[in-house]
C-alpha positions in Angstrom: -346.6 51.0 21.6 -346.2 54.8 21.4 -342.2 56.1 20.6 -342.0 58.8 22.4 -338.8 61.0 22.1 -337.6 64.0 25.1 -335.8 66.8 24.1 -334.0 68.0 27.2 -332.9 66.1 30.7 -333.7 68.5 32.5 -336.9 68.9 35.6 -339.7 68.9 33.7 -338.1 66.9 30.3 -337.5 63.9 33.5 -340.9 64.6 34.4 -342.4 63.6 31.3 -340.1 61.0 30.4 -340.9 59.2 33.3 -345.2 59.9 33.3 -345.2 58.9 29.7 -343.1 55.2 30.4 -346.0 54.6 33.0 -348.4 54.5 30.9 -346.8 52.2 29.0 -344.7 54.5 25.8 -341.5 53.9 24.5 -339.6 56.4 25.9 -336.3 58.0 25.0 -334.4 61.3 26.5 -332.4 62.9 24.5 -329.7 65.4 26.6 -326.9 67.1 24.8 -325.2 67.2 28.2 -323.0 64.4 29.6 -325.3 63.6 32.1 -329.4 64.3 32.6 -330.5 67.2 35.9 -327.4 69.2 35.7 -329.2 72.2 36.0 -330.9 70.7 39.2 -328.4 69.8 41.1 -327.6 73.5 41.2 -331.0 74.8 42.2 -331.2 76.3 45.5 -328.1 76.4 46.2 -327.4 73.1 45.9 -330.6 72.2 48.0 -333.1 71.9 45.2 -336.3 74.4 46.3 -338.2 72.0 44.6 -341.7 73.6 45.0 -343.6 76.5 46.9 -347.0 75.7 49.1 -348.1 78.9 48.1 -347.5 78.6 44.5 -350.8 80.2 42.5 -351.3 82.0 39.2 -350.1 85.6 41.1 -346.3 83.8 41.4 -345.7 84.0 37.7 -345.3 86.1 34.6 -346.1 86.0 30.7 -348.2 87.8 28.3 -350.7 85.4 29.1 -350.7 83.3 32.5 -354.6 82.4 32.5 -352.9 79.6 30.5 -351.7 78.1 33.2 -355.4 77.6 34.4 -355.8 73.9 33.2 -352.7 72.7 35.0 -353.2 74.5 38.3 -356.6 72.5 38.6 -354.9 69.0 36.9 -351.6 68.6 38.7 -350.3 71.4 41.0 -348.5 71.2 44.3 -350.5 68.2 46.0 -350.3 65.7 43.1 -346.4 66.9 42.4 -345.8 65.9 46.5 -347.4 62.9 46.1 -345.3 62.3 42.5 -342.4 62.5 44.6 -343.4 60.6 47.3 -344.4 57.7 44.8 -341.0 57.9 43.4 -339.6 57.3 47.1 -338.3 61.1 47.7 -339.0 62.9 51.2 -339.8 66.2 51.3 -340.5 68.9 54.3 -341.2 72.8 53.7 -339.9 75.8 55.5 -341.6 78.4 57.3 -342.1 80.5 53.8 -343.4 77.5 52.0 -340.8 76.7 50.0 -340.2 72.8 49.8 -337.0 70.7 50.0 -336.1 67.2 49.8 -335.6 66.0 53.3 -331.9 65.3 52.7 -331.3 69.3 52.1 -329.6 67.9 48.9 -330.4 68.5 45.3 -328.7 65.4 44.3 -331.3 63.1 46.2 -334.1 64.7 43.9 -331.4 64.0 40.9 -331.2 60.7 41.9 -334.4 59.5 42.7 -335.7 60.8 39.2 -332.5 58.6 37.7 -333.9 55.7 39.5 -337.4 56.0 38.1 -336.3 56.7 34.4 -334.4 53.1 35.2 -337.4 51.5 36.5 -339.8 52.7 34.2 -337.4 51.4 30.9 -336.7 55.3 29.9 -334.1 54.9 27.5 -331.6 58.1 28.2 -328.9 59.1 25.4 -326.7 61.8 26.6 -324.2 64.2 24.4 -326.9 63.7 22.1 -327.2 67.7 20.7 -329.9 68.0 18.1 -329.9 70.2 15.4 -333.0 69.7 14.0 -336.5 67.8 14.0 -338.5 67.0 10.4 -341.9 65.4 10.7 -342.4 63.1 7.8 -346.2 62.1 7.1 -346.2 60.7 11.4 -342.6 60.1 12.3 -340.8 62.9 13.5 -337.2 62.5 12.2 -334.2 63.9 14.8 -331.3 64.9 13.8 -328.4 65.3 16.0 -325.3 67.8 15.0 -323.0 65.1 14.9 -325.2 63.3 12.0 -327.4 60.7 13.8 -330.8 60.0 13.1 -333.7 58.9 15.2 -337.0 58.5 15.0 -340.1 59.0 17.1 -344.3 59.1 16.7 -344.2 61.9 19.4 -341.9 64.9 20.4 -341.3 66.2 23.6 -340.1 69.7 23.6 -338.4 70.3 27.4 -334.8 72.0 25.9 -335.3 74.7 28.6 -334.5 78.3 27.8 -331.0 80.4 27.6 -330.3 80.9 31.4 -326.8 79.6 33.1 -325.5 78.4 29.8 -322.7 76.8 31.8 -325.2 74.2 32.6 -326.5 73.9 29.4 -329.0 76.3 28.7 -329.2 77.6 25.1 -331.7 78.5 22.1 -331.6 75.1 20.1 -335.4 74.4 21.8 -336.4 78.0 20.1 -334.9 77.2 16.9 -336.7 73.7 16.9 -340.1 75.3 17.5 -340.0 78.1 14.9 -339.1 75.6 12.5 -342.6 74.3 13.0 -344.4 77.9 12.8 -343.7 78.5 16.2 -343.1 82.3 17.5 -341.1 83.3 20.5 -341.8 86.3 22.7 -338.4 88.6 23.8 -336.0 86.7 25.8 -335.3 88.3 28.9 -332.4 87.1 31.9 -334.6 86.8 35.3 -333.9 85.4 38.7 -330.8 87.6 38.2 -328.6 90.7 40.1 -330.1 93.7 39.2 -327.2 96.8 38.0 -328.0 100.2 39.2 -326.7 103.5 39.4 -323.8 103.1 41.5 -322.9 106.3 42.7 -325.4 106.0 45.7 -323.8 102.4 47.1 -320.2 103.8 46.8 -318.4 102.0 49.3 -320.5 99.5 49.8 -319.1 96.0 47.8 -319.7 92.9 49.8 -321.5 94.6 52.2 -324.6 92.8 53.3 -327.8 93.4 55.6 -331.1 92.2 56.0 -333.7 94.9 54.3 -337.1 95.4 52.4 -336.5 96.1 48.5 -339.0 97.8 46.9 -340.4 98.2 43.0 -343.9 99.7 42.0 -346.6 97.2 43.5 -344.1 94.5 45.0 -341.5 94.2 48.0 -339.6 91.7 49.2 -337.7 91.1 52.2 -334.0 89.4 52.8 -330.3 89.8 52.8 -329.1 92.2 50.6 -325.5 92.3 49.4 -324.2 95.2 47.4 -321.7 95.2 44.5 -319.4 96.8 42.2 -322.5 96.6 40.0 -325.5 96.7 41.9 -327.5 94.8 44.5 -328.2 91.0 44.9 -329.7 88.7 47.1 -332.7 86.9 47.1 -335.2 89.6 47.1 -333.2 91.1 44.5 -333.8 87.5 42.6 -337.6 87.7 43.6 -337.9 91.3 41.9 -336.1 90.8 39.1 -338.8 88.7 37.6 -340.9 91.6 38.0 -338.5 94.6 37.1 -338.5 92.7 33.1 -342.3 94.2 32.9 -342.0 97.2 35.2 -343.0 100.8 33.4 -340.7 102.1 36.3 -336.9 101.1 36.3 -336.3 101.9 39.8 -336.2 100.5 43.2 -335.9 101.6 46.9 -334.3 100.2 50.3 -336.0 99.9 53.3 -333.3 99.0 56.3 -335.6 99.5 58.8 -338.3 97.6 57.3 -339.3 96.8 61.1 -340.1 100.0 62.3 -342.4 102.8 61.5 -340.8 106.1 60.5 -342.2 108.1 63.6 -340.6 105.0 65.8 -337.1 105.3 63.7 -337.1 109.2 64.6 -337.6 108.8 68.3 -334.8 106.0 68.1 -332.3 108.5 65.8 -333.3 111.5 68.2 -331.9 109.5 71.3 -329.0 108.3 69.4 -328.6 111.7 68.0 -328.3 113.2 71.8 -325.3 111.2 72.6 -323.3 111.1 69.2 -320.5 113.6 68.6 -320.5 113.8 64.8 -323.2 113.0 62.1 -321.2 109.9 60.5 -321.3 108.4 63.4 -324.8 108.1 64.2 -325.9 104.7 62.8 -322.7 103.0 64.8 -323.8 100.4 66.3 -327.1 100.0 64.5 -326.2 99.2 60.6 -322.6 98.8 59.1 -320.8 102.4 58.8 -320.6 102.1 55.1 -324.5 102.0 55.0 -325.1 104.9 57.4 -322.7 106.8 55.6 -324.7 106.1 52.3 -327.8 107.0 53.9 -326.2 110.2 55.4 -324.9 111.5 51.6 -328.1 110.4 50.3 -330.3 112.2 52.7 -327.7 115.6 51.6 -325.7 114.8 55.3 -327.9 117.5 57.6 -327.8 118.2 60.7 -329.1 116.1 63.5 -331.5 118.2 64.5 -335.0 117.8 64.2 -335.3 119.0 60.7 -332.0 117.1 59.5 -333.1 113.6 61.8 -336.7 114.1 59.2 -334.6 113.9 56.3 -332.7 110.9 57.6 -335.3 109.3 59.1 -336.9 108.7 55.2 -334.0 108.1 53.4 -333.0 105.2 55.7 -336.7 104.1 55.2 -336.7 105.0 51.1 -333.1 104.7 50.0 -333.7 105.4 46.1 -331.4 103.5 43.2 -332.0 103.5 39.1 -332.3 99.8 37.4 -329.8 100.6 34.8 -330.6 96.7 33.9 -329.5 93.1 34.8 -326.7 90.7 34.9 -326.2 88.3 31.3 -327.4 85.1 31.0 -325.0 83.3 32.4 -325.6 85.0 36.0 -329.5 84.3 35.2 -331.7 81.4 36.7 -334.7 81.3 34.5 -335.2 82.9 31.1 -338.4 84.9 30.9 -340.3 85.0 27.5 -340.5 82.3 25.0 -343.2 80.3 23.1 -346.2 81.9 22.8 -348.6 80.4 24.6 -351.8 81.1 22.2 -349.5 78.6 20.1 -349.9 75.7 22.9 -352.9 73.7 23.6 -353.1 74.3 27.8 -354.6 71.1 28.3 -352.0 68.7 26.9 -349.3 71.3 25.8 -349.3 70.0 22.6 -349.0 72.3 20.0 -351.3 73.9 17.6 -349.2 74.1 14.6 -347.9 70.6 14.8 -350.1 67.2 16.2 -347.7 65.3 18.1 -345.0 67.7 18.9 -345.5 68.7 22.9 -343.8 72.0 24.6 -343.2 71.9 28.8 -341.3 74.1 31.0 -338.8 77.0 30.7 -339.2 77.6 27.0 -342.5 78.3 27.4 -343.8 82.5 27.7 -344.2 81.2 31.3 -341.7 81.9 34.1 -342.5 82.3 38.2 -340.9 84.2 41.1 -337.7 83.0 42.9 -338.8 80.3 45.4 -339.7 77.1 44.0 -342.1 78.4 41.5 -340.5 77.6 38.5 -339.6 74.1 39.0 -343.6 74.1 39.8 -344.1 74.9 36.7 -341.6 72.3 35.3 -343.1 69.3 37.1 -346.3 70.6 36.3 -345.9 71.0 32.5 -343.6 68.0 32.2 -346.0 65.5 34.0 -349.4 66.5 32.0 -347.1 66.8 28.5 -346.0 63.1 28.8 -348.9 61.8 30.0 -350.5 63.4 27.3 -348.1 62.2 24.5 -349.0 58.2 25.6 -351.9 58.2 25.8 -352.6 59.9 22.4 
């Protein structure tokens, strides 16, 4: 029987722990953590957005995302449902696709995937940090910081990458995989605030409102909350994947996302008619401090019809400079990381080494803000272990 050893207890590290002990392996997870899923339990705030309906190729990011090909067509969002539903968890979606478990708790995905790794005779060794992996002849050799030794036939690679250290993300994975040849793209926080000039959003800290964001070639709609630093938010989360490979560091706001600009003017010229001073002109329509923003913005005219113009497209295009994002530990995903060319996209197993398998986050592979990169994880996990048992 097949010795199959998991780096990382994380979503897709579970995944292929569990899909591997199906088919029969020997299967142990080693998790420097005190306990396996940390990380999960604070996904979604706490409600685990477990997967996306709409999840395709166009959701994620890489130097090279036509590898994700194989999976998408083996074991996407159907067979991860029914994965789930196998292992006794409930799900339902929302009206923007995104799936939950039923309970609206991240802890029931948590602890069904416990419950399987006991059912399926997963052995799980936390606190276990490893420091480094040797293959010998077929036997990998494992070798944790604290001076154990284990051995394996087969490696699982699912460390994860360096986002929210606080739940133990870190670079040991990377380390690991370029001591077997393995090269790693540039690291990049995403799923993160965005800073900005701040100048523009004077004022403005804790203030929050429903508006479109905008980059080059993607928006996003959502509550907004300003900073001391910036914006952030979940369409600030959703462009932040794509600001890492913009050629344009800027953004713009759209607060009236709902209404064409000609509408907006014939709303501000009635408003305009009955309001006895320029600041007050968005009262009662958006919070002072943002009218006021868009007032300085637009160079505060008059509210005529010239000066209502100028208003009118600043509310509509309110422009800030990406001066960059939060650190890592504000971060969801990392973006960047093994090179995929490197990675067989059938079985994830890798080129340079037979035997030795790479899943989720530390792969050049990372998705939007919406279930996508759990996606990924289940995806990658569940074809990487079933891979590595039945090799």
């Amino acid at each position: 029987m097949s010795e199959i050893a998991v780096i990382g207890g994380g979503a897709s590290g579970l995944t292929a722990a569990i899909s591997a002990a199906e088919l029969g392996a020997d299967v142990t997870v080693y998790e420097k953590n005190d306990r396996v899923g940390k990380k999960l339990l604070a996904t979604g705030n706490g409600r685990c957005n477990l997967s996306n309906i709409n999840a395709g190729i166009e959701n994620y990011h890489g130097n090279d995302t036509s590898f994700m090909k194989p999976a998408l067509n083996t074991f996407w969002y159907d067979e991860t449902i029914d994965f789930f539903e196998n292992l006794g968890l409930l799900t339902k979606a929302d009206d923007d696709g995104r799936v939950y478990p039923y309970s609206d708790r991240s802890s029931s995905v948590v602890d069904i995937l416990r419950l399987s790794l006991d059912k399926s005779g997963v052995n799980v060794v936390c606190g276990f940090e490893v420091s480094s992996i040797i293959k010998r002849k077929n036997v990998f050799e494992i070798v944790s910081y604290d001076g154990e030794h284990r051995f394996a036939d087969r490696i699982i690679i699912s460390a994860g990458g360096r986002a929210a250290p606080g739940l133990g993300g870190g670079s040991s994975g990377y380390e690991i995989l370029r001591s077997f040849g393995h090269h790693i793209t540039e690291l990049r926080p995403s799923i993160v605030q965005l800073k900005t000039d701040t100048e523009p959003i004077t004022g403005l800290k804790g203030v929050k409102c429903r508006a479109m964001v905008k980059m080059p070639g993607k928006s996003a709609v959502g509550e907004l909350l300003f900073t001391d630093y910036g914006i952030s938010g979940p369409p600030v989360f959703l462009l932040s994947s794509y600001y890492n490979n913009a050629d344009e560091k800027k953004l713009s706001i759209d607060f009236f996302y709902d209404y064409e600009e000609g509408s907006l003017f014939r709303l501000l010229m009635k408003k305009a008619a009955g309001t006895d001073a320029p600041e007050n002109l968005f009262t009662g329509i958006l919070h002072k401090n943002i009218g006021r923003a868009i007032l300085k913005q637009s160079g505060c005219p008059q509210l005529n019809n010239s000066g209502l113009k100028k208003i009118c497209r600043t509310a509509k295009d309110f422009k800030l400079t990406v001066t960059g994002t939060m650190s890592w530990n504000n971060a969801q995903v990392t973006a960047g990381g093994v090179r995929t060319e490197e990675i067989d996209p059938v079985s994830f197993m890798s080129k340079k080494c037979s035997g030795l398998y790479v899943t989720g986050e530390i792969l050049d592979i990372d998705g939007d803000c919406g279930g996508y990169n759990l996606q990924w994880a289940w995806s990658s996990g569940h074809i990487a272990g079933t891979h590595a048992a039945l090799n």
